[in-house]
N, CA, C and O of each residue as an XYZ file, in Angstrom:
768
protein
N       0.855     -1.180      0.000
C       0.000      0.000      0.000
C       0.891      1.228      0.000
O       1.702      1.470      0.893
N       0.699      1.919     -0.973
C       1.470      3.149     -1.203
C       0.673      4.168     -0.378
O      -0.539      4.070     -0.568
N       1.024      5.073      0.448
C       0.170      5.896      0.779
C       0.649      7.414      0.777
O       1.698      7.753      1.324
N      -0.043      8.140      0.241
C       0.024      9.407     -0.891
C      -0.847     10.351      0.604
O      -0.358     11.323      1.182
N      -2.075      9.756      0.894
C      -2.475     10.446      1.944
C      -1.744     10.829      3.211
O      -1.919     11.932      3.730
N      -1.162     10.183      3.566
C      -0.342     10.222      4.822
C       1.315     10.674      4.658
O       2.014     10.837      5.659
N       1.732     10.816      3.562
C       2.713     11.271      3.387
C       3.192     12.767      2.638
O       2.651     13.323      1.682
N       4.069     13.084      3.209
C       4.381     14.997      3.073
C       5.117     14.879      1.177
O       5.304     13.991      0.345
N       5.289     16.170      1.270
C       6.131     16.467     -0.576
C       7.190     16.007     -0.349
O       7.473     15.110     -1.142
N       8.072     16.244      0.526
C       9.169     15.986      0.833
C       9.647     14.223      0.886
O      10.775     13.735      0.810
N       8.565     13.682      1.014
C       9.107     11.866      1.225
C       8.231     11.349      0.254
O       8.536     10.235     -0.172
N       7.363     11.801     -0.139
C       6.724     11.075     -1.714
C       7.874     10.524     -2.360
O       8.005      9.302     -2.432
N       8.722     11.314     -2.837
C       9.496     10.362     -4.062
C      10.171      9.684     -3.464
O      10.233      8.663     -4.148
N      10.897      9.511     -2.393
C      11.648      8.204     -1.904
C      10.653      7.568     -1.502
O      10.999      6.390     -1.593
N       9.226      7.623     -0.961
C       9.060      6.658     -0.723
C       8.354      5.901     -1.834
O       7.777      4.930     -1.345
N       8.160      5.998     -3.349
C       8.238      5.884     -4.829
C       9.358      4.687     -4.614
O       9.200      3.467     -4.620
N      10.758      5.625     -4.388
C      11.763      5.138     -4.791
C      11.897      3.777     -3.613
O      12.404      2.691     -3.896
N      11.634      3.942     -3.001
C      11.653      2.395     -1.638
C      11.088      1.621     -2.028
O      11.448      0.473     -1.765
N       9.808      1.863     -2.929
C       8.490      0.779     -3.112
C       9.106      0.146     -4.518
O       8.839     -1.025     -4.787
N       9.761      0.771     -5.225
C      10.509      0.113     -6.192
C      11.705     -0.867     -5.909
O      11.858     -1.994     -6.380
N      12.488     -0.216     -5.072
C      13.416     -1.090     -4.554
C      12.798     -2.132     -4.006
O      13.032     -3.028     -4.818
N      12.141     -2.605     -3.125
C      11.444     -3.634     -2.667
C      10.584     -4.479     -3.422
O      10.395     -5.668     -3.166
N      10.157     -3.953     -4.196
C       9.544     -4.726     -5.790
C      10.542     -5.412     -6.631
O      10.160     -6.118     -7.564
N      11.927     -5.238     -6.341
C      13.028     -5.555     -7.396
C      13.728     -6.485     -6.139
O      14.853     -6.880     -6.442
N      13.435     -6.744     -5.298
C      13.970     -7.787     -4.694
C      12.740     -8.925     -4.012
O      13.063     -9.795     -3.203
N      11.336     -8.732     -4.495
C      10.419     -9.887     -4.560
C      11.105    -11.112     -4.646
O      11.985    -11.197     -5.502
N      10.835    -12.207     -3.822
C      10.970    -13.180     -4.003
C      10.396    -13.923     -5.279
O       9.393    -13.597     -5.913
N      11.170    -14.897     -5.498
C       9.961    -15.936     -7.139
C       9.023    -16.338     -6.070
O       9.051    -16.474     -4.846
N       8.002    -16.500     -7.245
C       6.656    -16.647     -6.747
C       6.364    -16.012     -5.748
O       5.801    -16.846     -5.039
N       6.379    -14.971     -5.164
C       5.362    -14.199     -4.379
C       4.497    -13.559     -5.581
O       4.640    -13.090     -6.710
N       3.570    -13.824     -4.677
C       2.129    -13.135     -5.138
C       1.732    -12.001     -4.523
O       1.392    -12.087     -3.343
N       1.693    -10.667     -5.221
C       1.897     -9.314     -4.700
C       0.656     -8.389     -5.447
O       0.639     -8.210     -6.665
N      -0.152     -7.955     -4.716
C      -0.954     -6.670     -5.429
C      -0.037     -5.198     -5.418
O       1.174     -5.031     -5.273
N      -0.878     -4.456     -5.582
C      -0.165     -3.078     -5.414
C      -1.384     -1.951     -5.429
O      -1.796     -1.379     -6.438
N      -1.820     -1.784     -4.200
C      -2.778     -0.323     -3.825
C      -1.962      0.711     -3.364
O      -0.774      0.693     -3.042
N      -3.010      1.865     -3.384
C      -2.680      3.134     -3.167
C      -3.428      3.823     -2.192
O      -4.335      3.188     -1.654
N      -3.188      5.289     -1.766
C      -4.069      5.600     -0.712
C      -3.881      7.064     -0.962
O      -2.875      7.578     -0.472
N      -4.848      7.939     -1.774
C      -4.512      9.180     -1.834
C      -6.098      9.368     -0.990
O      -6.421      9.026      0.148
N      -6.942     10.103     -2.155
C      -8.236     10.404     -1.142
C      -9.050      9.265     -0.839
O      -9.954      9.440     -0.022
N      -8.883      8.013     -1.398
C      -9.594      6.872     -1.397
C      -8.633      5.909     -1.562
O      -7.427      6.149     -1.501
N      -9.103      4.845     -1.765
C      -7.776      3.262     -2.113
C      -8.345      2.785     -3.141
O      -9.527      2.495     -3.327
N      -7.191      2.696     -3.999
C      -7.058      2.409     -5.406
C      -5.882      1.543     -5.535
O      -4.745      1.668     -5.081
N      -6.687      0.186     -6.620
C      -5.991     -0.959     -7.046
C      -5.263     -0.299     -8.344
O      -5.698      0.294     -9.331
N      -3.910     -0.681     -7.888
C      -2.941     -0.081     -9.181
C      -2.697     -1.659     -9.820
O      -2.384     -1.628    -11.010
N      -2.757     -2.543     -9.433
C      -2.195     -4.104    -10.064
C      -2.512     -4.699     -9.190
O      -2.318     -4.390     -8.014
N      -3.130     -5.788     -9.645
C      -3.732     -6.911     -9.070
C      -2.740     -8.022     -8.772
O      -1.718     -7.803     -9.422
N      -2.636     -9.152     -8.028
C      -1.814     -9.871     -7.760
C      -1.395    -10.683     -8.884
O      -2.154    -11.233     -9.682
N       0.095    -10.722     -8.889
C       0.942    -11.086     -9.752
C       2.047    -11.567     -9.241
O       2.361    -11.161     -8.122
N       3.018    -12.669    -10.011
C       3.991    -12.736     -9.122
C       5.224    -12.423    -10.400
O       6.176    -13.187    -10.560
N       5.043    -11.380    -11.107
C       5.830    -10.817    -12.077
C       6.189     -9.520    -11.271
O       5.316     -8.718    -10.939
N       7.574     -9.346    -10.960
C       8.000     -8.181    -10.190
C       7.839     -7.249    -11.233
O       7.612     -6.108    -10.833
N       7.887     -7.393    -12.396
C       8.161     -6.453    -13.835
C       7.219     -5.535    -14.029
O       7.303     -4.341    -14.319
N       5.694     -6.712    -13.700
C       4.502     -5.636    -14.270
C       4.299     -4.835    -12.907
O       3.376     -4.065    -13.169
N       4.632     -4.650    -11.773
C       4.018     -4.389    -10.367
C       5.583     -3.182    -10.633
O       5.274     -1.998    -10.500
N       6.674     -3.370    -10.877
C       7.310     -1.882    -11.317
C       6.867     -1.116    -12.218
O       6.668      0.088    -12.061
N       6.698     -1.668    -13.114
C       6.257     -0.827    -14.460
C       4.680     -0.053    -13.698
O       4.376      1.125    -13.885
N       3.992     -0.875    -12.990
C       3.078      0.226    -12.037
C       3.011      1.250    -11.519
O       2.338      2.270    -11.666
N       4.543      0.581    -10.230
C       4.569      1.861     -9.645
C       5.296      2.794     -9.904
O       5.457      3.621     -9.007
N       6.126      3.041    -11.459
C       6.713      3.670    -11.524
C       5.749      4.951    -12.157
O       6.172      5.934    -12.766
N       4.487      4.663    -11.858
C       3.324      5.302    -12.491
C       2.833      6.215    -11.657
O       2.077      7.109    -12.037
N       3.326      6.025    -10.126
C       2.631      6.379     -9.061
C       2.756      7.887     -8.941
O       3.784      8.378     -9.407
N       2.022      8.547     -8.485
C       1.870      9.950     -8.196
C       2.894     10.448     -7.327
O       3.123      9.600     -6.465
N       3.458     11.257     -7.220
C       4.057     11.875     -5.983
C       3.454     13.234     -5.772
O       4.090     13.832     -4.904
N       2.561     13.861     -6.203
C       1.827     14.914     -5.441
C       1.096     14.976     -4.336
O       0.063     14.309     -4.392
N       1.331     15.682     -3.134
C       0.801     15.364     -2.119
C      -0.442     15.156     -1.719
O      -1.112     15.669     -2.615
N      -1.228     14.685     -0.861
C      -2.684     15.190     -0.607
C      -3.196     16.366      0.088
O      -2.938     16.480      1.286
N      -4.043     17.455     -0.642
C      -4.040     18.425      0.089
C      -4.570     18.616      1.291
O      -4.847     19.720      1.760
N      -4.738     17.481      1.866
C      -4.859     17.019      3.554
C      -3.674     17.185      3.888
O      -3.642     18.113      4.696
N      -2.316     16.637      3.630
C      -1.278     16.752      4.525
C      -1.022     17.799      4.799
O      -1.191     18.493      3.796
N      -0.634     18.475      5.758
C      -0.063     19.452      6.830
C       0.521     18.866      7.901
O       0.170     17.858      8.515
N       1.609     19.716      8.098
C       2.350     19.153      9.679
C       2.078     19.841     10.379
O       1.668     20.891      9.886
N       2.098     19.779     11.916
C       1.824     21.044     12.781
C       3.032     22.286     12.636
O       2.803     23.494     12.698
N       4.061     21.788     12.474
C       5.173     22.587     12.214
C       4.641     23.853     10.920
O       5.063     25.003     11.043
N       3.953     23.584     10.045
C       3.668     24.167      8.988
C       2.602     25.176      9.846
O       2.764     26.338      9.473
N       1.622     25.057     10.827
C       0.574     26.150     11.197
C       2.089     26.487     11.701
O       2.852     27.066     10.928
N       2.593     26.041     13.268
C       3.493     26.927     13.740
C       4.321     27.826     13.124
O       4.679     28.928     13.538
N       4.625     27.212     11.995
C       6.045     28.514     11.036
C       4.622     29.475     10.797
O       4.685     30.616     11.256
N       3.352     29.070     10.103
C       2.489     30.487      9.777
C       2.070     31.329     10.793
O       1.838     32.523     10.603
N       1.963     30.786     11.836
C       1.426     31.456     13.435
C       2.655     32.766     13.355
O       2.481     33.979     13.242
N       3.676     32.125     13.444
C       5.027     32.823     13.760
C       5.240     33.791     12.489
O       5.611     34.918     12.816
N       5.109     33.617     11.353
C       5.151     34.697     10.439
C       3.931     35.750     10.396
O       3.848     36.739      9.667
N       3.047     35.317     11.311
C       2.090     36.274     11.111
C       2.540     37.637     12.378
O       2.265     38.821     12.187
N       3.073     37.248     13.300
C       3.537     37.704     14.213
C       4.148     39.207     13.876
O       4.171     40.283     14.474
N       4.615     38.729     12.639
C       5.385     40.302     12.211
C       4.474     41.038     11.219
O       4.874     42.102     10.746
N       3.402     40.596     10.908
C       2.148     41.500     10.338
C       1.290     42.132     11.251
O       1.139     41.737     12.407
N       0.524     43.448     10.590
C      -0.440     43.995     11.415
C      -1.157     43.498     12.764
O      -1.599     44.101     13.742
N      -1.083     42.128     12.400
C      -2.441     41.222     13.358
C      -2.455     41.416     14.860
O      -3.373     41.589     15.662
N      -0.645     41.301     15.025
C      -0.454     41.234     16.290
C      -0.779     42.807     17.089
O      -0.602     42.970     18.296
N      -1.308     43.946     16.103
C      -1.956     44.428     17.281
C      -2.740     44.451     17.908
O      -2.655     45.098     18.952
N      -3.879     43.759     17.579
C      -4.771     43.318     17.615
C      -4.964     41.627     18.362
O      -5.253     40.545     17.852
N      -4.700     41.974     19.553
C      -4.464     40.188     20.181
C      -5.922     39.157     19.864
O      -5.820     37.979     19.523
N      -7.165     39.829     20.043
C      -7.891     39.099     19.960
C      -7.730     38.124     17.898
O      -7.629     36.938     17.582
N      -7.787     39.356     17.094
C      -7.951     38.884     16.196
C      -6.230     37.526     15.833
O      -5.972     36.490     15.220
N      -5.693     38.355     16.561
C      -4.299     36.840     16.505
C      -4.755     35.593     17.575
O      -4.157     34.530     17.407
N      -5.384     35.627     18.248
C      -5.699     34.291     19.162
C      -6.902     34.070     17.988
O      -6.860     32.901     17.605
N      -7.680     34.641     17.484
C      -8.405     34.096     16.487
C      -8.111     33.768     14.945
O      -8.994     33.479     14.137
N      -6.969     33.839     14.701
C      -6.294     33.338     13.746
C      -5.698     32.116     14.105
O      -5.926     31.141     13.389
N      -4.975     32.003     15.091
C      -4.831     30.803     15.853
C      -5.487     29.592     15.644
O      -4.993     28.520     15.294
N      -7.008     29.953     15.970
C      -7.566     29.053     16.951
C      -8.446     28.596     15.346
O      -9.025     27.510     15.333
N      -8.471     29.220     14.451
C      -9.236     29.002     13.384
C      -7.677     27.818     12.611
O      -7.821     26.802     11.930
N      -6.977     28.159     12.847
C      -5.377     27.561     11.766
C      -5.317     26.198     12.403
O      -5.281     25.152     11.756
N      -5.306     26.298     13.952
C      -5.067     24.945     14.485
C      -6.643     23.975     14.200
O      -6.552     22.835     13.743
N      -7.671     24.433     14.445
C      -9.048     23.791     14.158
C      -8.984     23.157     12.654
O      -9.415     22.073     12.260
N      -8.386     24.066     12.030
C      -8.191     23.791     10.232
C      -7.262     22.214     10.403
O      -7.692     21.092     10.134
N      -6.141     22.512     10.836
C      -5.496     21.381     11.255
C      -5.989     20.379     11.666
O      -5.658     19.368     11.047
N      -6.910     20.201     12.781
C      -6.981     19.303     13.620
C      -7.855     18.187     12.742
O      -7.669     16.982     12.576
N      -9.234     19.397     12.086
C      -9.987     18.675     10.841
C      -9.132     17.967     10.024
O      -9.262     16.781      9.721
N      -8.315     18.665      9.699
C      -7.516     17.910      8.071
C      -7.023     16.103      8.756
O      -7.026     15.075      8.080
N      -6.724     16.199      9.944
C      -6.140     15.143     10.838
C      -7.046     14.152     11.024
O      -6.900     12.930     10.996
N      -8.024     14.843     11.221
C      -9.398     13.431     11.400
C      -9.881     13.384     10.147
O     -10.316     12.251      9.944
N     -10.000     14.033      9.277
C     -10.254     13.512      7.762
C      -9.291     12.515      6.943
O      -9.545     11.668      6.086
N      -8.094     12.938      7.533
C      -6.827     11.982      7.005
C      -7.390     10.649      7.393
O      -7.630      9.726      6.614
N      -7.650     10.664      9.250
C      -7.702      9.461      9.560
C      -8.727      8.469      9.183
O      -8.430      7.419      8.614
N     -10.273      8.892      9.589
C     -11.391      8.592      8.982
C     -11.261      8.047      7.194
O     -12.120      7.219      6.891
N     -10.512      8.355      6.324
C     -10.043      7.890      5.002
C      -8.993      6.608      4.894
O      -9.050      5.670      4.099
N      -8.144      6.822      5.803
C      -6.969      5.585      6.019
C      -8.373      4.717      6.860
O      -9.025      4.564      5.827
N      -8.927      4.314      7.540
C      -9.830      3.865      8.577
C     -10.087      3.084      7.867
O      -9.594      1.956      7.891
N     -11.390      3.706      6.604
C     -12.534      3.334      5.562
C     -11.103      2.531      4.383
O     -11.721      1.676      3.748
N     -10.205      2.509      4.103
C      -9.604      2.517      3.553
C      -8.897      0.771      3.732
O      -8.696     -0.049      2.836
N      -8.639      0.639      5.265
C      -8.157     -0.434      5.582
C      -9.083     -1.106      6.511
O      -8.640     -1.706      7.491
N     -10.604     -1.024      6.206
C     -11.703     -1.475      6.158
C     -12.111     -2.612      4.545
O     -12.608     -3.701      4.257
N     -11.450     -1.350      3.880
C     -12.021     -2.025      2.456
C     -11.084     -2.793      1.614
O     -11.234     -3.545      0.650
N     -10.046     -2.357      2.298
C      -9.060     -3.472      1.825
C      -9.329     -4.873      2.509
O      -9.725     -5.949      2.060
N      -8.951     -4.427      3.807
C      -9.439     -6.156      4.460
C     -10.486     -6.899      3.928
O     -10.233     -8.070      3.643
N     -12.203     -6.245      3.629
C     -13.185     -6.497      3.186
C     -12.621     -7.349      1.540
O     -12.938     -8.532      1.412
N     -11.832     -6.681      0.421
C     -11.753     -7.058     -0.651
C     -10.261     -8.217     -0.218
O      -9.655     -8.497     -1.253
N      -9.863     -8.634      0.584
C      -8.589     -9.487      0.425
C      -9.535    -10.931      1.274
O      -8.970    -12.025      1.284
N     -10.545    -10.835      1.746
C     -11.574    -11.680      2.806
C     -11.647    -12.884      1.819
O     -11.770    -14.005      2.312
N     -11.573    -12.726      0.292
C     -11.699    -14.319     -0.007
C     -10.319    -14.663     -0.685
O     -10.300    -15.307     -1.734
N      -9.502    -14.355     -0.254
C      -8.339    -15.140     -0.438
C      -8.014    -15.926      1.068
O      -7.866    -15.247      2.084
N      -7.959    -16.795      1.084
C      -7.839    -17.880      2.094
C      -6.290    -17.548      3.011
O      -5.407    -16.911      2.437
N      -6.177    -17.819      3.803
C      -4.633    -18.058      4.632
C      -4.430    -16.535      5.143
O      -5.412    -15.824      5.360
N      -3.276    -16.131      5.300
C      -2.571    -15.124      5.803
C      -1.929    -14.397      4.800
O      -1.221    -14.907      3.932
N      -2.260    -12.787      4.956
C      -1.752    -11.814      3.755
C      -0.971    -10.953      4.776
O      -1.093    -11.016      6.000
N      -0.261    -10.250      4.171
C       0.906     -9.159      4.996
C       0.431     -8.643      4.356
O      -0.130     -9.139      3.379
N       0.459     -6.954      4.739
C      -0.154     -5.479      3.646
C       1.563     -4.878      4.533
O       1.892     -4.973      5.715
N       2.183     -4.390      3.546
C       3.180     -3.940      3.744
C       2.900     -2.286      3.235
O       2.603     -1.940      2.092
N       3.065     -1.499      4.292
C       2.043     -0.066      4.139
C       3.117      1.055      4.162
O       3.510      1.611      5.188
N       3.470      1.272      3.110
C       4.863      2.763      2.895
C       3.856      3.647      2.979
O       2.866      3.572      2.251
N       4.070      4.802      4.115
C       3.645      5.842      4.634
C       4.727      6.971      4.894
O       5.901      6.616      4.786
N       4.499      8.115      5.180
C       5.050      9.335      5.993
C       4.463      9.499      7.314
O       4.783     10.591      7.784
N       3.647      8.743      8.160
C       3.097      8.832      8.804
C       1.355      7.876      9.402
O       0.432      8.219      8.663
N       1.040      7.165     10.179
C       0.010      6.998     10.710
C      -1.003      8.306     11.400
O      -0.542      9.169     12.148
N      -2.093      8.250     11.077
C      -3.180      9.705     11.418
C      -3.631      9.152     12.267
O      -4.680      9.708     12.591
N      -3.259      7.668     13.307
C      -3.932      7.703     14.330
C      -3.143      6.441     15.487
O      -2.217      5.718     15.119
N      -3.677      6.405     16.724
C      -3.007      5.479     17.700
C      -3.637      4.347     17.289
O      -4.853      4.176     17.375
N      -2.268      2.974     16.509
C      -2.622      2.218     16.114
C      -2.877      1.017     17.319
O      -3.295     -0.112     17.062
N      -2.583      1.439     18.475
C      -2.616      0.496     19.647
C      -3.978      1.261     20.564
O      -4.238      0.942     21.724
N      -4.819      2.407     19.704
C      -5.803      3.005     20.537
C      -7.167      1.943     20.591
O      -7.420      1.060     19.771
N      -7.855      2.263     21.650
C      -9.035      1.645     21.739
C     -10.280      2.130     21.099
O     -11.266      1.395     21.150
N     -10.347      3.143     20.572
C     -11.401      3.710     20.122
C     -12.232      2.952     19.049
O     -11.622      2.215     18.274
N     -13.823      3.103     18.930
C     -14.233      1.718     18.847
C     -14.519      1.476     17.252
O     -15.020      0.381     16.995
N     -14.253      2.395     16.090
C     -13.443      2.388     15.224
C     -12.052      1.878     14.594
O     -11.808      1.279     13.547
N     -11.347      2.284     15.497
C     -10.093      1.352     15.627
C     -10.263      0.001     15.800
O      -9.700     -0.841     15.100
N     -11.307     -0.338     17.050
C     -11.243     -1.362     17.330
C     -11.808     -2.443     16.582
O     -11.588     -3.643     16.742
N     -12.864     -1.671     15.413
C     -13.654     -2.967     14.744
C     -12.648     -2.654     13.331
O     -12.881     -3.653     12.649
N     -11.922     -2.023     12.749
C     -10.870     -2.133     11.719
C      -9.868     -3.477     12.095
O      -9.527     -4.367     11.316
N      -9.514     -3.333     13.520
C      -8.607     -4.230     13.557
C      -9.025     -6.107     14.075
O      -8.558     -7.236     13.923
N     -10.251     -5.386     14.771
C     -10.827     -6.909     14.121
C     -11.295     -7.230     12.741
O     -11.222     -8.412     12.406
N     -11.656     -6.561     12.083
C     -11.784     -7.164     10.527
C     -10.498     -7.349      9.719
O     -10.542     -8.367      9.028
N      -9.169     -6.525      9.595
C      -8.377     -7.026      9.644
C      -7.774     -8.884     10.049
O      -7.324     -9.820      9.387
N      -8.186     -8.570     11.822
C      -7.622    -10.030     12.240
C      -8.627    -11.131     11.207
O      -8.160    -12.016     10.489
N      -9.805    -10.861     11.335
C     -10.442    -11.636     11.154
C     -10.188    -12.307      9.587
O     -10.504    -13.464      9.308
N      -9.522    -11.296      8.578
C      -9.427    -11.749      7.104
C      -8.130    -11.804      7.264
O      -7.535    -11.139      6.416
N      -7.132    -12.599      8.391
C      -6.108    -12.678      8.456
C      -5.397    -11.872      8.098
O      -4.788    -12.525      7.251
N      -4.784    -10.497      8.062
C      -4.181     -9.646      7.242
C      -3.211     -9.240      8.809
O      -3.573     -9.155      9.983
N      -1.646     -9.029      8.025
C      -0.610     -8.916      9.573
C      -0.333     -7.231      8.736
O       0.123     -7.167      7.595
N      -0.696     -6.022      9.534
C      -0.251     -4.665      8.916
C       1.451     -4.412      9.337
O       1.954     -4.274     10.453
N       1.972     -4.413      8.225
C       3.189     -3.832      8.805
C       4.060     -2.590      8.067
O       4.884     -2.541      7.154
N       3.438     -1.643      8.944
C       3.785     -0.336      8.146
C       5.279     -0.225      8.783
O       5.902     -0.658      9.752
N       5.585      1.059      7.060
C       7.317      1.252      6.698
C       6.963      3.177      7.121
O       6.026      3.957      6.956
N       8.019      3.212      7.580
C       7.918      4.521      7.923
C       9.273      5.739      6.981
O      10.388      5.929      7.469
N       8.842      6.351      5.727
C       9.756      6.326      4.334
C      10.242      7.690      4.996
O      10.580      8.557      4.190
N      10.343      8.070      6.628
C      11.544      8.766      6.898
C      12.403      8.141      7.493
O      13.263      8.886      7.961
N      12.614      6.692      7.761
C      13.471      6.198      8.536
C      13.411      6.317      9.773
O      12.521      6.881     10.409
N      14.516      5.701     10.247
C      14.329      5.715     12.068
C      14.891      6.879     12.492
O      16.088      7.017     12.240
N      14.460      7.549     12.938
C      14.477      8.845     13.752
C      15.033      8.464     15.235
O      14.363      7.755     15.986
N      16.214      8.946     15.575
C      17.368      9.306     16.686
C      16.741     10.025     17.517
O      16.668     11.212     17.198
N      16.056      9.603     18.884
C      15.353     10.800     19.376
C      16.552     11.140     20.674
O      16.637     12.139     21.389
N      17.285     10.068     20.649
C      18.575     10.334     22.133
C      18.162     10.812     23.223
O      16.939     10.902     23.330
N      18.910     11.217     24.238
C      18.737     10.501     25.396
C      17.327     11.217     25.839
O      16.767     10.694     26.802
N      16.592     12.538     25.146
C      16.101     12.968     25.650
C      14.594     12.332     25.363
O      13.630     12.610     26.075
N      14.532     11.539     24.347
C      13.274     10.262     23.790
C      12.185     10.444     24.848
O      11.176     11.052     24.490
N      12.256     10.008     26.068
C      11.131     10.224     27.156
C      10.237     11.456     27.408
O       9.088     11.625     27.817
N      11.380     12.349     26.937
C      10.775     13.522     27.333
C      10.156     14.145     25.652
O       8.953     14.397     25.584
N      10.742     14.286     24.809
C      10.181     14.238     23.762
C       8.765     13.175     23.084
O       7.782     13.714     22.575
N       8.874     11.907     23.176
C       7.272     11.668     23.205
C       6.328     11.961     24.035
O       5.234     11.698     23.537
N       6.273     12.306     24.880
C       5.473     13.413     26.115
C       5.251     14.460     25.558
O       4.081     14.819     25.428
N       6.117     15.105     25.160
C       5.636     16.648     24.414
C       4.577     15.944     22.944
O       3.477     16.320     22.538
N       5.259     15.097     22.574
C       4.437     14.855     20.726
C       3.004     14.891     21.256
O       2.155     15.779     21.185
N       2.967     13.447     21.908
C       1.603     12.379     22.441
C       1.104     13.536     23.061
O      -0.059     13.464     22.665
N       1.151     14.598     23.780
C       0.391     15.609     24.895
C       0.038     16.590     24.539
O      -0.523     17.363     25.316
């Protein structure tokens, strides 16, 4: 699963370029589809165990972002450039620029997620009559939600998942991130 939704401009094309590399070292005979995940999930190639036609796919793949992605870093740099415009004389109308930028955000975040949700709903749903155990190997920039959360959405995705045997094992196409010694205290700030 390529995912276009969850990932920034900046890691689209490597993570293009990862999903190719990993297509060129398929084992013989694996049997491999190839979906996507921009505003919806879309079958790019159906299962095949020709690494050839499943490149020649994804070398098809989009790298334009979804205009859902935003990082929080992106309101913060605009918060902060607004700082040196008129606004700030005006405090109310800057706490209300604020509060409208982060709300904008927060939406785009649950729309992201609610789409990945429905998304790996309908995948599980369409992989349900292939018999045995499937891996969905999921190149992202990011998860839009706590994949260990209880929420009861979450919770019936990942039983339909279990249930059509499917093991998720998402790739994260910035790599492992060094958080050093200060790690404890830094996921506290993210998660809070």
């Amino acid at each position: 699963l390529f995912d276009s939704l969850n990932t920034d401009r900046l890691n689209l094309t490597s993570a293009r370029q990862q999903l190719l590399s990993y297509l060129a070292k398929l084992p013989d005979n694996a049997r491999v589809a190839l979906f996507t995940l921009d505003s919806e999930l879309h079958l790019i190639h159906g299962f095949t165990d020709d690494p050839h036609a499943l490149i020649e796919a994804a070398q098809q793949l989009s790298t334009t972002p979804n205009p859902t992605q935003r990082k929080a870093r992106d309101v913060t740099d605009a918060l902060a450039e607004a700082r040196f415009t008129k606004i700030t004389r005006n405090p109310k109308m800057y706490a209300t620029l604020s509060r409208f930028m982060w709300g904008e955000y927060d939406s785009k975040v649950e729309s992201r997620m609610l789409v990945t949700m429905e998304a790996l709903n309908q995948l599980a749903r369409s992989m349900a009559v292939f018999p045995g155990r499937k891996n969905l190997i999921w190149i992202s920039g990011g998860i839009p939600f706590d994949p260990t959360g209880t929420a009861p959405q979450m919770e019936k995705t990942a039983a339909l998942l279990a249930a059509t045997q499917i093991a998720v094992y998402p790739v994260d196409v910035r790599g492992v991130a060094y958080l050093g010694a200060d790690a404890a205290a830094f996921s506290q700030e993210v998660f809070n």
